[in-house]
Structure formats: C-alpha cells, structure tokens
C-alpha positions in Angstrom: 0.0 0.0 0.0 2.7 2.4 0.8 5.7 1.2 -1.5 4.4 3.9 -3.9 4.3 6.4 -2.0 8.0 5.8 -0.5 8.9 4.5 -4.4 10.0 1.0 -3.4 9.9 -1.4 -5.7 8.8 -4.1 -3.0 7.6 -4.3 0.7 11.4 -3.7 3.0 10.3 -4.9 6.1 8.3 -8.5 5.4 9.2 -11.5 7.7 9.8 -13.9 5.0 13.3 -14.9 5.4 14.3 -13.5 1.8 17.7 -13.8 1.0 17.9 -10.6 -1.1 16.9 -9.0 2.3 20.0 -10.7 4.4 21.9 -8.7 7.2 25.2 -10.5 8.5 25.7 -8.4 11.4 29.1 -9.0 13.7 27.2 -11.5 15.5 25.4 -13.1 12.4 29.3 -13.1 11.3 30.2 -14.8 14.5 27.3 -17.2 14.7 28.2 -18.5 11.0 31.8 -19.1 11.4 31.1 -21.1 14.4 28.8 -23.4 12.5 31.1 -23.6 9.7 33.6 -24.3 12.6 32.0 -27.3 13.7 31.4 -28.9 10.3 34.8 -28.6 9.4 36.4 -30.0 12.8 35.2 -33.1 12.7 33.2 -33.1 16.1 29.7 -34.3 17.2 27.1 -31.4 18.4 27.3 -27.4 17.8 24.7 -25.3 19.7 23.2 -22.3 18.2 20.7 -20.4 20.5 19.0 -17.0 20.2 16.0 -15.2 21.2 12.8 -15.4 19.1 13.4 -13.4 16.1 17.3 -12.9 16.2 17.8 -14.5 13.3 18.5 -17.7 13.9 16.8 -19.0 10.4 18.6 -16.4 8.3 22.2 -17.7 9.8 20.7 -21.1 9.0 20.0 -20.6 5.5 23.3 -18.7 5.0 25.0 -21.5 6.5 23.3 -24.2 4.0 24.4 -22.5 0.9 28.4 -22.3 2.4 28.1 -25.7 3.4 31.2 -27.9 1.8 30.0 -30.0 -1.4 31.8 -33.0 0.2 28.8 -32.2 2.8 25.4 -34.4 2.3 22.6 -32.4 4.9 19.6 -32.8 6.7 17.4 -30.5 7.8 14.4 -31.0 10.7 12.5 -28.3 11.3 9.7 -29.8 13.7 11.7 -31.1 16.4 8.4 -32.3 18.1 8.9 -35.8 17.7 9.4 -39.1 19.2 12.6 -41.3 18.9 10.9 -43.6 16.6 9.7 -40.5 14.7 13.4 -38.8 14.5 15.1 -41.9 13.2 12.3 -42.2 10.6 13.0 -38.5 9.6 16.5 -39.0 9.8 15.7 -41.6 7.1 13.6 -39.6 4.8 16.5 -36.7 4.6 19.5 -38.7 4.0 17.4 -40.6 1.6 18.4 -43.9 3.3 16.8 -47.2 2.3 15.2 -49.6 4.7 14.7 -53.1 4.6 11.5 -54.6 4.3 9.8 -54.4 8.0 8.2 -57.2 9.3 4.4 -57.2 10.6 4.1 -54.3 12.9 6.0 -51.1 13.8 9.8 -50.9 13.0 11.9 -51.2 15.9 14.7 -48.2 16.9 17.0 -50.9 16.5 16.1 -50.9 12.5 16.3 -47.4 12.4 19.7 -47.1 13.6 21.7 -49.8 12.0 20.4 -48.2 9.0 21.7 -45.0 9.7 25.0 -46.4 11.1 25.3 -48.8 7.7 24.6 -45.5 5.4 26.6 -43.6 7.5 30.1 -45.6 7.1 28.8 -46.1 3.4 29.1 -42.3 3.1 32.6 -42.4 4.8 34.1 -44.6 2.6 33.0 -42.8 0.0 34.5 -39.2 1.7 31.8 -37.8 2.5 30.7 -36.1 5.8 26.7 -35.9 6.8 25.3 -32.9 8.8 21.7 -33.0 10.6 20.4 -29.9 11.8 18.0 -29.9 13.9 15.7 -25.8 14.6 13.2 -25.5 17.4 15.4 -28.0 19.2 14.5 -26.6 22.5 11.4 -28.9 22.2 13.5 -31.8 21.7 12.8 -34.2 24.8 15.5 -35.9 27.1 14.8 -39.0 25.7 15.3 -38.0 21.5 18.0 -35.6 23.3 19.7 -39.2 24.4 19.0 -40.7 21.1 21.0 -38.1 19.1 24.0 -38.6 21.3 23.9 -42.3 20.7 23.9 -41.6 17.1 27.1 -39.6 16.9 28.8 -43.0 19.1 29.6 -44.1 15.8 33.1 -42.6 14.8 36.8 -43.2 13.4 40.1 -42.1 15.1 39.7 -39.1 13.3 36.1 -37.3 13.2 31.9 -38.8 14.4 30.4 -40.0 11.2 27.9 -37.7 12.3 27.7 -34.3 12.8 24.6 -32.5 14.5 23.6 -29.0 14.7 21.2 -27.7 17.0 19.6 -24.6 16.7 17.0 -22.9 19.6 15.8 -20.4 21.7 17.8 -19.9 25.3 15.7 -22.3 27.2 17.7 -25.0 24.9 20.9 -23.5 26.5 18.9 -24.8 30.3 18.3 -28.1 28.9 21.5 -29.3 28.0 22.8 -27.5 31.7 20.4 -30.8 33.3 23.0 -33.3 35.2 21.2 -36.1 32.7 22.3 -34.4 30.1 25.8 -33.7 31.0 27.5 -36.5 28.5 25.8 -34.8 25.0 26.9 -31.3 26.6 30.1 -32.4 26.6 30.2 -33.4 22.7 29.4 -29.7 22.1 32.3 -28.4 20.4 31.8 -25.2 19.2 28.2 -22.7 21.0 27.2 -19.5 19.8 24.2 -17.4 21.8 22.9 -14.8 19.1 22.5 -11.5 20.7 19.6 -8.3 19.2 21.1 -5.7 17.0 23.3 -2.9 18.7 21.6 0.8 18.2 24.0 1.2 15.8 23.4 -1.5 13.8 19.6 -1.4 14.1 19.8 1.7 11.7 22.5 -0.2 9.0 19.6 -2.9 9.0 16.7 -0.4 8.1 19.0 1.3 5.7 19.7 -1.9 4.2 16.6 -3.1 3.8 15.3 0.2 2.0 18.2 -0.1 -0.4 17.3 -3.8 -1.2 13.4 -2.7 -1.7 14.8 0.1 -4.2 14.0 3.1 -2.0 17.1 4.7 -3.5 17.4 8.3 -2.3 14.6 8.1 -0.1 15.0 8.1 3.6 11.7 7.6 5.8 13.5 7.1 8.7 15.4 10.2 9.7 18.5 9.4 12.2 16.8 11.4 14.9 14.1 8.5 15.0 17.0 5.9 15.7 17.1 5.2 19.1 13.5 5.1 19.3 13.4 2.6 17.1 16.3 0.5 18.8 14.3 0.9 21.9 11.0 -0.4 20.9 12.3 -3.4 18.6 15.2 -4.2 21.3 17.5 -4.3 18.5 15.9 -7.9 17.4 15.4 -7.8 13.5 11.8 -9.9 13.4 10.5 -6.9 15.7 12.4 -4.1 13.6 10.4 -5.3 10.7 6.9 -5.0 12.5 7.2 -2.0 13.7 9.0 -0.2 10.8 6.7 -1.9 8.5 3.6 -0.7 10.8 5.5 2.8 10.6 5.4 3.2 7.2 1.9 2.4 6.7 1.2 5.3 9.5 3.0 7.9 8.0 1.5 6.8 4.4 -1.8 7.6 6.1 -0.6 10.6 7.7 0.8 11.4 4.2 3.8 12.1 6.1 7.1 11.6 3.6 9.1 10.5 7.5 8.6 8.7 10.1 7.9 10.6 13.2 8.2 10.1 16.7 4.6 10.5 17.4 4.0 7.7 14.1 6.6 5.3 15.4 4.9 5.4 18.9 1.7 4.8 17.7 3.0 2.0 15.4 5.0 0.3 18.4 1.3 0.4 20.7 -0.3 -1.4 17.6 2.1 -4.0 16.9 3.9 -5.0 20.8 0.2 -4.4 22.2 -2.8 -7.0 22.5 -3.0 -10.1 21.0 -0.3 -8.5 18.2 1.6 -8.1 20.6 5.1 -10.8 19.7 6.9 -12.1 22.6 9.4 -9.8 23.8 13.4 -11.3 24.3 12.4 -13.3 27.8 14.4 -11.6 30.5 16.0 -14.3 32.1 17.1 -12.1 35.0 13.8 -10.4 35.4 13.3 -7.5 38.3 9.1 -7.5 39.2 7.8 -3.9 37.6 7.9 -0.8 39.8 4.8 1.2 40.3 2.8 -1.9 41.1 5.2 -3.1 43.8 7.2 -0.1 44.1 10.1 0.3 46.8 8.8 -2.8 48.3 9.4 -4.9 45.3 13.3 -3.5 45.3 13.9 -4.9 48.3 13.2 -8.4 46.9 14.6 -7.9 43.6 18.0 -9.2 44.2 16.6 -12.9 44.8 13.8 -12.9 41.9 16.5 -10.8 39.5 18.4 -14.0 38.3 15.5 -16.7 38.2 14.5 -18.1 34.7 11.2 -17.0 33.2 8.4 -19.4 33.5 8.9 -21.0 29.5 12.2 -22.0 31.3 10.9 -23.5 34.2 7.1 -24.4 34.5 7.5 -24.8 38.0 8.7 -21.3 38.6 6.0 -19.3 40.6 3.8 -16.9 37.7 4.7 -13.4 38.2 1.5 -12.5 39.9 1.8 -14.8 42.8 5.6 -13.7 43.5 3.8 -10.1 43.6 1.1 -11.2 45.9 3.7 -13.4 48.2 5.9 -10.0 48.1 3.3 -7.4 49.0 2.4 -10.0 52.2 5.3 -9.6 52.9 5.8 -5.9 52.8 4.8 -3.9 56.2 4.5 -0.9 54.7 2.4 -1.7 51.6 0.1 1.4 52.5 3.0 3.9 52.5 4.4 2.1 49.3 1.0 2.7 46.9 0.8 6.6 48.9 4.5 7.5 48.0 6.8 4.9 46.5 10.0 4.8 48.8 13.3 5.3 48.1 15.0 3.2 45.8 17.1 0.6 47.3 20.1 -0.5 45.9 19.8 -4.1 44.4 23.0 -6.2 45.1 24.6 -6.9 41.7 24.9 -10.7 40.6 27.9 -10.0 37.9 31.1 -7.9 38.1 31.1 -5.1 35.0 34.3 -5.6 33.7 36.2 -8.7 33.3 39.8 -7.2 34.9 37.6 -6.6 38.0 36.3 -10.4 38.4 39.5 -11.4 37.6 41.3 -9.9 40.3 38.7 -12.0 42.8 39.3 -14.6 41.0 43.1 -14.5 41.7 42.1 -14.0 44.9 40.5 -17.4 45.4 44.2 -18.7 44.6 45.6 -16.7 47.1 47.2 -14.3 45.1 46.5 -10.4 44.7 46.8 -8.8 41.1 46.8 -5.0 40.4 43.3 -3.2 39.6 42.7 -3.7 36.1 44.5 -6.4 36.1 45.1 -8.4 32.6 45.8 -12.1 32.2 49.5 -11.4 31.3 49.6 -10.2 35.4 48.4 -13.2 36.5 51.1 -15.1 34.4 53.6 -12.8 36.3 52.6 -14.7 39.3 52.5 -18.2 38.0 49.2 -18.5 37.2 47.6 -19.3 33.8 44.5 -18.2 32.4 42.6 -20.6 30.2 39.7 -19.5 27.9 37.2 -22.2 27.1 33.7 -22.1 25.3 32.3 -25.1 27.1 30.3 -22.9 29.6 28.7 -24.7 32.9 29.5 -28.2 31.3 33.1 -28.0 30.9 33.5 -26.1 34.2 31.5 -29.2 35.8 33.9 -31.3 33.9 37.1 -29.0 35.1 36.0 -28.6 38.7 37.1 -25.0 38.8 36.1 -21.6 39.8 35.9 -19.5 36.9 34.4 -15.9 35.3 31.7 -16.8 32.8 30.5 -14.0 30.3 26.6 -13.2 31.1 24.8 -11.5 27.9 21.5 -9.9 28.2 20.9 -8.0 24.9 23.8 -5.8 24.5 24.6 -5.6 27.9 27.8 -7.8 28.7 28.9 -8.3 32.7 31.1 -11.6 34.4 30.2 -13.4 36.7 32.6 -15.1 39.5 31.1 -19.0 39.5 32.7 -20.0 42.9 29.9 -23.1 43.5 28.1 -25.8 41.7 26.0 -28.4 42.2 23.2 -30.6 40.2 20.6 -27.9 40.2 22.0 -24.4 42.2 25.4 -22.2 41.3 26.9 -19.8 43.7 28.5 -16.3 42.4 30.6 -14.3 44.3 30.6 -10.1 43.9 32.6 -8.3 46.7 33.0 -11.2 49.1 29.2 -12.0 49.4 27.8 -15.1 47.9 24.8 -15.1 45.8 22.9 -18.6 45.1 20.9 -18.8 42.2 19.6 -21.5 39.8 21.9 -22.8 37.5 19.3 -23.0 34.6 18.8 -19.4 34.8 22.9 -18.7 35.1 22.7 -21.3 31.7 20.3 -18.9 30.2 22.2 -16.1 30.1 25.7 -17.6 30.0 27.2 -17.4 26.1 29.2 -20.5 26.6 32.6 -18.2 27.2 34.1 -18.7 30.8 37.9 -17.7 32.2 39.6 -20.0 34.5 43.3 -19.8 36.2 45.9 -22.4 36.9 48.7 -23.1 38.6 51.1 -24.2 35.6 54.5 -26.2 36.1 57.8 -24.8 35.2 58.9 -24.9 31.5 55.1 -25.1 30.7 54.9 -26.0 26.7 50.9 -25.2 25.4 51.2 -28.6 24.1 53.0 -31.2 24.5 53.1 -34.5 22.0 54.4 -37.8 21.8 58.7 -37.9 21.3 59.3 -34.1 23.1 61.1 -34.2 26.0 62.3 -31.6 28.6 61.2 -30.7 31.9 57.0 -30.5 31.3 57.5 -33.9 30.0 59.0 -34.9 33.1 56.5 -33.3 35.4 53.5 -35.2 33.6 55.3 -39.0 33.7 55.9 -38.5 37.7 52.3 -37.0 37.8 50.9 -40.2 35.7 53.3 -42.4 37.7 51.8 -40.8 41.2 48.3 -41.3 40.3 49.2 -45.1 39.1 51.5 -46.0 42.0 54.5 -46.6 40.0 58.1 -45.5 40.3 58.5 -42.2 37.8 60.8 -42.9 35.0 64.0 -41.4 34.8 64.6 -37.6 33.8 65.3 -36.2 30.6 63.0 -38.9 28.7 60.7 -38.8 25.4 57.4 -39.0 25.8 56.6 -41.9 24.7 55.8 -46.0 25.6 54.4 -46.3 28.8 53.8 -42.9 29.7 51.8 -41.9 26.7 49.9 -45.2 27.1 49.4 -43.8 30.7 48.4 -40.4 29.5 46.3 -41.9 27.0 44.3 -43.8 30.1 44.0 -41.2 32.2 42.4 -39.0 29.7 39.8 -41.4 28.7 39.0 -41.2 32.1 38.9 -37.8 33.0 36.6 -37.1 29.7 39.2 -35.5 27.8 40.1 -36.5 24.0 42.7 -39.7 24.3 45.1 -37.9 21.9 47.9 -38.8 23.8 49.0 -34.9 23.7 48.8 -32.9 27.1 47.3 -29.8 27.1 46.1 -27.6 29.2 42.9 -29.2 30.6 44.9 -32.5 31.1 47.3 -30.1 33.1 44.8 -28.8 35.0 43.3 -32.3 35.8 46.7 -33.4 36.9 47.1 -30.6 39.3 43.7 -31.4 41.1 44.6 -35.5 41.4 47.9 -35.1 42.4 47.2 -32.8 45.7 48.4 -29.3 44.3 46.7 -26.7 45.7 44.0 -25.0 43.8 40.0 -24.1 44.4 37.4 -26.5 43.0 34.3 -26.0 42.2 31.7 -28.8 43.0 33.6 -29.2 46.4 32.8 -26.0 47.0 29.3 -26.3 46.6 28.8 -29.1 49.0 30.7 -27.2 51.7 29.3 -23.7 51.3 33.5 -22.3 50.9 35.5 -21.4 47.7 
C-alpha cells in the first residue's frame, strides 16, 4: 500500500526470510563461522541459541548454501517428535533405504543400524553428513539421548555424524540438566545470538530500503534511531513489524518520514494486545515498579536471576511472586501513597572482566593490580585458560571461573565460585549469591575464564617424542596417580607414559590424543594434591 508512496519497488520490512533482504551483522558473522567451525572440525554437536526473532533462520540458510560439497545435509524443522519418529525422519532426509519391516511397527534398532550402515557407506566414499536440527529446545530428554547415541559411531579421526542444534535460550537450560551432562560435553563449538546494537539497528533499516529500491529516499530520519532501537530491542523480526507498521502510519498521515509520534503509535499497535510478539524473555527479570514499588526493590536481588516461567514451569507466575511479596511488605500502604526510596539491588555479575578477575586470583591466594590483565596473573605463576564449554566443561574441570553473562547488548562476568546438580553460587565483593543454574545457563554465552597453577617450563602442548622438563612433570604425575616409580629424567614422551596419559584422559573425559594440554594439566594438578580451588567441592561445603 505504501511502497508507492515511498517509491520501493517491493515491501522492506516482510518477515519472510528472503535472502535478497539478508543482514550478517558482527554476531550473524560470528554465529556462522562457528557453525562452519563445527562442520569442518570433525566433532559431534554445535549449539546455536538465540531469542525469538534474532535471526536464527537467516544464519541457517546462509549457512546451507556455504556448506562444503563433500557435505550431504539434513534438515528438521519440527523437532516435536518421538525417537521412533526422528530416526524415521533421519531416514527420509538422508534418503536412506530400509529393509522390508516385518508385521508391525519398525523397531529403533532398525532405524539405527540403517543410519549407522549408510553412515560408514558415506565415509568410505568421503563424505561427511550434517543434521540440523531448529526448534530443538522442544526436543525431549529422551530424542536428546537418542541423538547422542547416534554420533557414538566414529573413526580415530572425526563422528560420522555431525549434528547442529539450533533454539531459543531455554535450549541452553536443557542441555545444563545433570542427565544431560554427556551430550553437553560433545558440544564443540556454542554461539548465543545477541539483538542488533543501536547502531546496527539503523544499518539494518537502511539496508533493507536499499534492497526494496527506496534509492534516495530516507523515511527514517536518524533522529528517529534510538527510538526505534528501543522499541524493537535491537531484534530484526520486531524491527520489521514495527517499521513496516510505521510506514503504513506515515503513508496515512501522508507524512514523507517517520515521526516520533507515528513510530509510537506504530510500536502500541504491533507489541500491544494479541499483536503483541513475545518480547526477548528476560532471564534475569526484576518485578515492575509502580505496582510493587520500593517494596518490590527490596526483593529484587533474589527474583533478579530466576528463569522466566517457558524456562521453568514450576517457577511461581509473576502475579503470585507479587502477591507473596506485597504479604510480605509492612509498609504496603506507604508504598502505593508515596513509593520509597529506591534501594540498591545487590549486583549478581562484576562489570568488567579485569575486575572479576582480580577476585578470581584472589580465590588462589594471590592479589593482582586493579585492572589487572591475564598477562599479570602469568607474572605470578598462574595461567588463564579460555574455554567455550560454559557450565559443562567447568562441571567437567572442577574449577572456579568468570563466565560472560549476555542480556541483549549488555555484557557483565560473573565469579562462578559453586556448583551443584541444580544451584550455582556467584561471588561479587565477598558475598555469595545462590541462584539457579538454569537461569545462570540462560544467560551464560558459553565463554568462561579459568586460572591455573602451571608447572615450570610449561609448553601449550606437549606430544608424543618431546622431551624436557614439562614432559617430566607429567610421567611423575601419571606415575603418582598409578602408583608406579617415575621414569628417569630427561625422557621422550613416549611407551608407557603416553599409554598412561592416553588412560588417564579417557577417564577424566578429555580427547585420548595422547598430547597434554592444558585441561589435562589442569586435571593433573587437582589428582595429584596441588593446591587449587574447586568447584563442586565447593558447593557441598558452602566455601570457595
């Protein structure tokens, strides 16, 4: 209706994922190269989560058309399934033959040895096979399971199988369940999409226009910007409702821009009523001031980092935390007269990373400098290690660490000093903070920061036939843990010891490679009675 008026040859701002109309953003950047990552490194599961209409899809699709021709893919888009119903599906996209069933259903057990026969076919051939799964955070535990079993089937060299999943953040909660913990740790590469910056909300709309042939015109003026970023939250499904609701007002208006007064009416119409789509779900949501008021601040700390209710269905509905709270609240009379004076709310997450650094150094015993960078903590023997394994890998490490919270654009670091199966315990200025680890999961992108106490001569890797003093501290380490006499100084890794290495890193979880790195340092340290924090002790005995 409006494209004439504006001259575009076609409507900018429709929610069809056209891919004339695609945006790569930094993060849509980001996202892709960790899914091309993932393909490319031979490993079993890559998680790609994002709020509802961050553009998971569009990453998707960008993804599919890079994807390597030695690549054969399939693609499940309704997730809602049983396991007899995924292995069926699995079936139909790779195209794979089954035998003749007999009377009655096919069992799982027919279903998989087809896969697993088509799936070495394909490898002898050279080929790799991809299944990505979307809306995978209505996958159930058991189909969950059934997917990890899949990728069991593997050479020395990469899984036969390869499995994206793609979902909202509640998929990020799932895979934190203890049940879960052994398909978390096949993730090898996790990416949480963030919303837009403001920045990059107006390249978007300006892109768009250019792609609909608006050519010199300009119906969004950049005064209008930051309204727009608020309303839409930077996430591109919203930008497209309400600037394509925009347009249509100031076509009525006969109004050749976008106004203030246009794009607040268009934002009541289309994030209002039944129209309304679901705003990004704050996962660390404070209860709304004005109905609660200065009462409700008091209480925010503890209801700030629980997960919203499509997280948890057992989580209290916001109306009954509001009714328990004004119970509660002595003064409720006072608060609806004249709201109170607003009361600090503890913070959950240091803002800068230098500054949970230094209290994580502190946890060692050991004081770094304000501002303090990893390079000063090497000055004092200890080692930083970055990992993208979020709460799973840190389970696996059994270490303190800083993990990088994301809500939106905002970015803060949290000091994880606890965890057990279903609580984690963050420490900001000496006080301890206990919230629920699916909500932490939630918010968590996956990144985390952890320190170590490294051994002289430290090498970043060390492989079979090197020698020198690192190779000598890990044969009297495996020799400890065995009960065997240490071989003699100045030795090759190799024989024995590698065998040993080999062992003990099959144990511990870690890729048998043979080659020590730094989580098989790390892993050594903590078995062989050096003195570092851990982390699920800590959680049992209340003390970093």
């Amino acid at each position: 209706m409006y494209k004439q008026f504006f001259s575009l040859k076609q409507s900018p701002f429709s929610i069809a994922p056209d891919p004339r109309y695609l945006y790569m953003s930094e993060r849509h950047r980001e996202a892709l190269a960790h899914l091309l990552y993932g393909v490319g490194s031979g490993g079993g599961f890559v998680l790609l989560t994002g709020e509802i209409g961050a553009g998971k899809t569009t990453v998707c699709r960008c993804f599919i058309e890079q994807i390597p021709a030695d690549c054969r893919l399939a693609y499940i888009f309704n997730p809602k399934l049983t396991v007899e119903e995924l292995l069926l599906s699995i079936c139909d996209e790779f195209r794979i033959d089954l035998p003749p069933a007999p009377a009655g259903a096919v069992s799982v057990k027919s279903y998989v040895d087809a896969i697993n026969r088509y799936l070495l076919a394909s490898h002898a051939q050279g080929k790799n096979n991809v299944l990505i799964i979307d809306e995978a955070q209505n996958l159930s535990a058991d189909v969950l399971e059934q997917l990890r079993l899949l990728t069991n089937l593997e050479t020395s060299e990469r899984k036969l199988l390869q499995i994206i999943l793609i979902g909202q953040p509640e998929l990020r909660a799932i895979l934190a369940r203890p049940e879960l913990e052994q398909l978390a740790q096949r993730v090898i590469a996790r990416y949480h999409l963030g919303s837009l910056t403001e920045a990059e909300t107006a390249s978007y709309i300006a892109h768009r226009l250019a792609v609909a042939g608006g050519g010199s015109s300009r119906p969004f003026p950049r005064s209008v910007m930051p309204q727009v970023f608020h309303l839409s939250q930077g996430v591109p499904r919203r930008i497209n409702l309400l600037c394509d609701r925009a347009l249509l007002g100031a076509y009525v208006e006969n109004s050749r821009e976008v106004t203030r007064l246009i794009l607040r009416r268009a934002g009541s119409e289309v994030f209002s009523g039944g129209a309304k789509p679901p705003a990004p779900k704050k996962r660390w949501p404070v209860i709304a001031a004005g109905v609660l008021a200065g009462a409700v601040l008091s209480a925010a700390a503890a209801w700030q980092m629980r997960p919203a209710a499509s997280v948890e269905p057992q989580a209290a509905a916001p109306a009954a935390v509001a009714a328990t709270v004004l119970a509660a609240a002595p003064q409720s009379r006072a608060v609806q007269a004249a709201p109170a004076p607003r009361v600090a709310v503890a913070p959950l997450a240091h803002a800068s990373e230098s500054q949970a650094l230094g209290a994580l150094a502190a946890l060692w015993g050991v004081a770094v400098p304000a501002g303090a960078t990893c390079e000063d903590a090497l000055k004092l023997n200890l080692r930083c290690h970055q990992g993208k394994g979020g709460l799973y890998e840190l389970r696996l490490l059994d270490r303190p660490a800083i993990l990088t919270l994301r809500d939106g654009a905002q970015v803060s670091y949290a000091l994880l000093t606890g965890m057990d199966d279903t609580h984690a315990r963050l420490d900001v200025d000496g006080k301890q903070q206990k919230i629920d680890i699916g909500a932490l999961a939630t918010r968590s992108d996956g990144s985390f920061v952890t320190l170590w106490v490294m051994p002289r001569y430290y090498r970043d890797q060390v492989s079979t036939g090197e020698q020198g003093a690192d190779v000598d501290w890990i044969a009297s380490r495996l020799a400890k843990i065995n009960g065997l006499v240490p071989p003699a100084a100045d030795r090759p890794l190799s024989g024995q010891t590698v065998e040993l290495l080999r062992t003990f890193q099959t144990r511990q979880n870690l890729k048998a490679d043979g080659v020590a790195g730094p989580r098989t340092y790390m892993r050594l340290n903590q078995l062989t009675g050096v003195a570092e924090p851990r982390l699920l002790a800590a959680a049992a005995t209340g003390k970093p």
